[in-house]
DOGU-158293 format. One record per residue: residue in three letters; x, y, z of N, C-alpha, C in turn. Coordinates in steps of 0.2 Angstrom, whole numbers, padded with zeros to 4 digits, always signed. Example, Ala and Ser with C-alpha at 12.3 -4.5 7.8 and 13.67 -1.06 7.14 Angstrom:
2
ALA+0066-0028+0039+0062-0022+0039+0066-0016+0039;SER+0064-0011+0035+0068-0005+0036+0064+0000+0039;
//
This chain:
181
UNK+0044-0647+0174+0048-0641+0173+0049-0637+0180;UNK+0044-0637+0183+0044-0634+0190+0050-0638+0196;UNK+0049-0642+0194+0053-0645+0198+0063-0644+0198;UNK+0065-0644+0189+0069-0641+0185+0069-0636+0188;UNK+0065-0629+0188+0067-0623+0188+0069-0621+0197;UNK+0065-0628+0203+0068-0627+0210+0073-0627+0212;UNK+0076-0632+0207+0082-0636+0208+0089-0629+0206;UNK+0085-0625+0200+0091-0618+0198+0090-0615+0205;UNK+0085-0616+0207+0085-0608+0213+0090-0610+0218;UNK+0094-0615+0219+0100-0616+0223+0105-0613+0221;UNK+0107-0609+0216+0111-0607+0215+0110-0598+0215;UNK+0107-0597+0221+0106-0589+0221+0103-0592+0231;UNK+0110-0592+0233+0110-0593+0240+0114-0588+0245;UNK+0109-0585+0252+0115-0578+0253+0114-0584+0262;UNK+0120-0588+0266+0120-0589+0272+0119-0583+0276;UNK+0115-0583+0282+0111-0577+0284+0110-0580+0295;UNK+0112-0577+0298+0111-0578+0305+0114-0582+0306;UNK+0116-0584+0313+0118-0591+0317+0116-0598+0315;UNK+0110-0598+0313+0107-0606+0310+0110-0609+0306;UNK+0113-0604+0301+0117-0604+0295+0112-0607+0287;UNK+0107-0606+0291+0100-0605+0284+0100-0602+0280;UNK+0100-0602+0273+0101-0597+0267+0095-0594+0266;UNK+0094-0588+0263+0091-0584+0257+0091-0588+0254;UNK+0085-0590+0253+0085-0595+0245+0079-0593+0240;UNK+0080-0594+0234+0075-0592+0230+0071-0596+0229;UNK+0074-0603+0230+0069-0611+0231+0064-0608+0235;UNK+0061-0609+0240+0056-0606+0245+0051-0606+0238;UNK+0052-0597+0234+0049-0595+0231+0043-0598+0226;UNK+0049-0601+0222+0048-0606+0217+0045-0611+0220;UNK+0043-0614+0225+0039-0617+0226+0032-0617+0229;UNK+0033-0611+0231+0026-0607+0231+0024-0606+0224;UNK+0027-0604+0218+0025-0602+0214+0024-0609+0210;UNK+0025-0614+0210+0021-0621+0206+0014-0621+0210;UNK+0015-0620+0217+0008-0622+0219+0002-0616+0218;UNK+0005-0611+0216+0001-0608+0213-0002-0606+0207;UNK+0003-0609+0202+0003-0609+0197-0001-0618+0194;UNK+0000-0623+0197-0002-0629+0194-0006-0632+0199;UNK-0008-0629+0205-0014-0632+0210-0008-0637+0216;UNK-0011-0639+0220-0010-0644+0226-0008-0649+0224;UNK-0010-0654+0220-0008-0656+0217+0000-0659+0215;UNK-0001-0655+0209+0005-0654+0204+0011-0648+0207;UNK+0010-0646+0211+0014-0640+0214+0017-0645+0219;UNK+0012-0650+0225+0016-0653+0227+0021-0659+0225;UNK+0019-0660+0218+0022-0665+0216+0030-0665+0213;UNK+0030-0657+0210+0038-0655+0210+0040-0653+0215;UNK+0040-0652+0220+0042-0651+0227+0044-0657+0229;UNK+0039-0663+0228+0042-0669+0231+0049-0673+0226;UNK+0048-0670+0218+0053-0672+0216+0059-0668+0215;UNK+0057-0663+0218+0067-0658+0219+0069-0662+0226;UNK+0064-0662+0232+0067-0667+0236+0070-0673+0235;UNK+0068-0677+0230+0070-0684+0229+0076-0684+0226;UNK+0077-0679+0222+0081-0677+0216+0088-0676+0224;UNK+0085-0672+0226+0092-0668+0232+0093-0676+0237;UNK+0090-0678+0241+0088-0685+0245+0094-0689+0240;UNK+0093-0690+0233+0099-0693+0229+0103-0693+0228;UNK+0105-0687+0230+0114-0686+0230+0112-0679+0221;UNK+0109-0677+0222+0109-0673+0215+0112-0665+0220;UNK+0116-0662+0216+0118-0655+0222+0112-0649+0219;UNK+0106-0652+0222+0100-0646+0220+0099-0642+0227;UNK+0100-0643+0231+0100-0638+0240+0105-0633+0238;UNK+0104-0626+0244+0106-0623+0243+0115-0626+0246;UNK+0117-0620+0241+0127-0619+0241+0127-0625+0237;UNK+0123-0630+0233+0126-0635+0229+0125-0640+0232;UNK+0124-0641+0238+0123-0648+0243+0116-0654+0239;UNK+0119-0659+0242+0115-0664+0240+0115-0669+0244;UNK+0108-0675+0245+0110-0680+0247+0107-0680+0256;UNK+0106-0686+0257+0101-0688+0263+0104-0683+0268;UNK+0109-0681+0269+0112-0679+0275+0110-0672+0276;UNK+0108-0669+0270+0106-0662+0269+0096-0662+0271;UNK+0094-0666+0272+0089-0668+0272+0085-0668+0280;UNK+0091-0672+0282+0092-0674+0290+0093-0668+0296;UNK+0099-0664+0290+0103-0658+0295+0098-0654+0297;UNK+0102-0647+0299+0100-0641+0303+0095-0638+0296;UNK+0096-0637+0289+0091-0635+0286+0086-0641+0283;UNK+0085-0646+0286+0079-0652+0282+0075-0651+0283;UNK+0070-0646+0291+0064-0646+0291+0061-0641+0285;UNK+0064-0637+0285+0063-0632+0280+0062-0635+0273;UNK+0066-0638+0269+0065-0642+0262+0060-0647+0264;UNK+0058-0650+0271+0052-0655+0271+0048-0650+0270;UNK+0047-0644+0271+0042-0639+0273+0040-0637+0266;UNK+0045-0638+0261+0043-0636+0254+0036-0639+0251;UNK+0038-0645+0251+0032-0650+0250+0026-0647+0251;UNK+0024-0646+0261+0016-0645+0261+0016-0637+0260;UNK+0021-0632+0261+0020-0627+0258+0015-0625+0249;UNK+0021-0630+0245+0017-0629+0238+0012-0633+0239;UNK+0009-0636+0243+0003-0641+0244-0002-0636+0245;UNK-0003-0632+0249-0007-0629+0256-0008-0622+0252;UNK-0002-0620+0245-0004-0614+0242-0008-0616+0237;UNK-0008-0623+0233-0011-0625+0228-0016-0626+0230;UNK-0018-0626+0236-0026-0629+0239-0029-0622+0240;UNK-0024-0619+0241-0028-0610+0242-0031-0608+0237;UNK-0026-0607+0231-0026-0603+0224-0030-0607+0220;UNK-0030-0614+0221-0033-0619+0215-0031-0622+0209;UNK-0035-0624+0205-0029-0627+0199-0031-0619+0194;UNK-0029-0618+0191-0030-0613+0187-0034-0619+0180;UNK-0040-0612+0179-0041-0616+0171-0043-0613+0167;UNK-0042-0615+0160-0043-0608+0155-0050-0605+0154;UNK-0054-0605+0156-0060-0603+0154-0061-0598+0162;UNK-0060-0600+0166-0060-0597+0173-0058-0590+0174;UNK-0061-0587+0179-0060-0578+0181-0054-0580+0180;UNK-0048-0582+0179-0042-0583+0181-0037-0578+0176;UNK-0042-0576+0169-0041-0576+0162-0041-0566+0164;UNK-0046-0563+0171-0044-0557+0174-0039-0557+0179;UNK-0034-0557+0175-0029-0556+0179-0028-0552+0183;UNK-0028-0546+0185-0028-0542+0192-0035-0541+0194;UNK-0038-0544+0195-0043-0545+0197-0043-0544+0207;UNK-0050-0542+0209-0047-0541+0217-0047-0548+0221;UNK-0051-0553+0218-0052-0557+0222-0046-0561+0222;UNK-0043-0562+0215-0038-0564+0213-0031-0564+0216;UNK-0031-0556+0217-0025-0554+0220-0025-0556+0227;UNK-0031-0555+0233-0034-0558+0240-0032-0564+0238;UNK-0035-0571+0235-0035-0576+0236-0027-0576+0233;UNK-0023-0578+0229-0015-0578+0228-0011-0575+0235;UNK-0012-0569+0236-0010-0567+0244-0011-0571+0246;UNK-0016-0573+0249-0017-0578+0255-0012-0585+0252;UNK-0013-0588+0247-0010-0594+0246-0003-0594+0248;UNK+0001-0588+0243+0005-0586+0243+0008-0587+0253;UNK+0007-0583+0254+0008-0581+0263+0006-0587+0267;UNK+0002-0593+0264+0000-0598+0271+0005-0602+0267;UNK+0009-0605+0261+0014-0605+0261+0019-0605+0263;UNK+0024-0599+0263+0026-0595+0264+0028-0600+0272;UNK+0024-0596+0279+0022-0600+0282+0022-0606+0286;UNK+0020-0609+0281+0019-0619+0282+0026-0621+0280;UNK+0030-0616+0276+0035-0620+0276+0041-0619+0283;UNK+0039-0615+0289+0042-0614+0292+0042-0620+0297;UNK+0036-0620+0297+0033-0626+0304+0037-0630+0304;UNK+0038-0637+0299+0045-0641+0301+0052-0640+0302;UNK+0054-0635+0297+0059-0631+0298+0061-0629+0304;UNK+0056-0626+0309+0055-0623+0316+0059-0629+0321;UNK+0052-0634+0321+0052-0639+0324+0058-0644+0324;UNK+0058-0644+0317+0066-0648+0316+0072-0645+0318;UNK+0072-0638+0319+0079-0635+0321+0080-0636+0330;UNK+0074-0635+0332+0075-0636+0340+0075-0641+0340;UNK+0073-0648+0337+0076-0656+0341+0083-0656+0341;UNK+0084-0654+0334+0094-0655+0332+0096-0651+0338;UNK+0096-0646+0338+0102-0641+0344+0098-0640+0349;UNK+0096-0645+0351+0091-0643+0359+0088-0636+0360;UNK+0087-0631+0355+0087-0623+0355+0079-0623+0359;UNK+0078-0616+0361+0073-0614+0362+0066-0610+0358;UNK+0062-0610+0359+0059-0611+0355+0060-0602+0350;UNK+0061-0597+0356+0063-0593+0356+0070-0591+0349;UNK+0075-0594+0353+0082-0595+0351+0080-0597+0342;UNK+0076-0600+0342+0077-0604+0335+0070-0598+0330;UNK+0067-0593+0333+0063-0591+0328+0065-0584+0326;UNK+0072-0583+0333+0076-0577+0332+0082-0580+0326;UNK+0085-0585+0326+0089-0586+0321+0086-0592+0315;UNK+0080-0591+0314+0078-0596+0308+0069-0592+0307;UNK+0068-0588+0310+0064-0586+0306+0065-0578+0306;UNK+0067-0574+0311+0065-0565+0310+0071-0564+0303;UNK+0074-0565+0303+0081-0563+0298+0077-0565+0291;UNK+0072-0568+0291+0069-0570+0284+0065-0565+0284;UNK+0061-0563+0287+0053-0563+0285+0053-0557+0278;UNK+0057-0550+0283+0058-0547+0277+0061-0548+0270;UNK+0066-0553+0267+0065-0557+0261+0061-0560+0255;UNK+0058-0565+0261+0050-0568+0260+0044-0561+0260;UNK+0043-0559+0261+0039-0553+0259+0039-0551+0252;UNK+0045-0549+0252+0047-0547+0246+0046-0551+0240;UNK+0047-0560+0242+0048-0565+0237+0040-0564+0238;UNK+0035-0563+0242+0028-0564+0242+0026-0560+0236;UNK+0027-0556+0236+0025-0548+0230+0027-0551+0223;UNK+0034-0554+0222+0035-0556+0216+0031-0561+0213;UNK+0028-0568+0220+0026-0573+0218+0020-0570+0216;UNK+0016-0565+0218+0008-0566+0218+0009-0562+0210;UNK+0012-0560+0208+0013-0553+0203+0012-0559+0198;UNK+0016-0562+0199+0019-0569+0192+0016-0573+0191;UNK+0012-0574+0196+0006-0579+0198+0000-0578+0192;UNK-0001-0570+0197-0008-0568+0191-0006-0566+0185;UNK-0001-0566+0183+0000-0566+0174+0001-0573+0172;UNK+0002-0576+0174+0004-0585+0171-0001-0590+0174;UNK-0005-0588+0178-0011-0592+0179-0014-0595+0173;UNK-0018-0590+0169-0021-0590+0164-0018-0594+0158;UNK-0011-0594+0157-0008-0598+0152-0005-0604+0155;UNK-0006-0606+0163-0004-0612+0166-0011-0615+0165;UNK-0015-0610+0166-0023-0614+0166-0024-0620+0156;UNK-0020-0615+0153-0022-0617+0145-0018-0623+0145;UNK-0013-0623+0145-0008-0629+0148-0010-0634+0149;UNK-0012-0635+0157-0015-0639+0161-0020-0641+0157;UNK-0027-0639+0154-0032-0641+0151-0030-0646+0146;UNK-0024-0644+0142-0023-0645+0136-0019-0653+0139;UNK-0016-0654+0144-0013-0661+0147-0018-0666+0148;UNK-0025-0661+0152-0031-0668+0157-0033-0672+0148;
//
């Protein structure tokens, strides 16, 4: 399902700076499986929107699809999806029904979803980063002024939502999940 719902978040795409990398809602939703379904399972629909997009399915942003999208100026960034939802899911944990998870705004809860949320967040910048300066030989500089400051303030904001939707769905992704093992 999560995987389903990354693939909608392409269609709410704003192009943004010189790099020509979108606002994308996808980021979000991908933070939000691995917080809602653990390391795991979060990074598993991560790996299957990429496959799905690697196919030729038009699930990236503006509609695109296909290995070439993967390669280009935005692929470090969708690789970056994957250990993103990895790396929150290993922060936040799997959710289970019987667990604190069930206090929802709980303080530790809200700290620990923050941090998940935000090394996320993060982690998906790192190959994005990296991948953008081999393509256009840019500096390291050059590539953080047009693929990362024009974000951050978005991503903030996507942060606040993810952690809010987090702690109210935890507790019913935790019954879920129980109900699958």
């Amino acid at each position: 399902m999560f995987a389903a719902l990354i693939c909608i978040g392409c269609f709410i795409a704003v192009p943004v700076g010189p790099g020509g990398i979108p606002i994308v809602m996808q980021n979000m939703l991908v933070i939000l499986a691995g917080c809602l379904l653990g390391s795991v399972q979060g990074a598993a629909a991560a790996g299957l929107f990429l496959m799905a997009g690697g196919l030729g399915l038009p699930v990236f942003s503006g509609g695109r699809g296909g290995f070439a999208v993967l390669t280009g100026p935005t692929g470090g960034f969708l690789w970056g999806y994957f250990f993103g939802a990895l790396a929150a899911g290993l922060i936040a944990g799997r959710p289970s029904a019987g667990s604190k998870d069930n206090r929802c705004f709980s303080a530790g809860n809200i700290l620990r979803l923050t941090a998940a949320a935000a090394a996320g967040f993060c982690i998906i910048y790192v190959p994005g980063v990296i991948w953008f300066m081999h393509l256009k030989s840019a500096t390291l500089f050059a590539t953080l002024a047009a693929c990362v400051l024009p974000f951050i303030p978005g991503d903030c904001i996507k942060l606040v939502i993810t952690v809010i939707i987090a702690l109210r769905l935890r507790p019913v992704a935790g019954r879920y999940l129980n109900e699958q093992a």
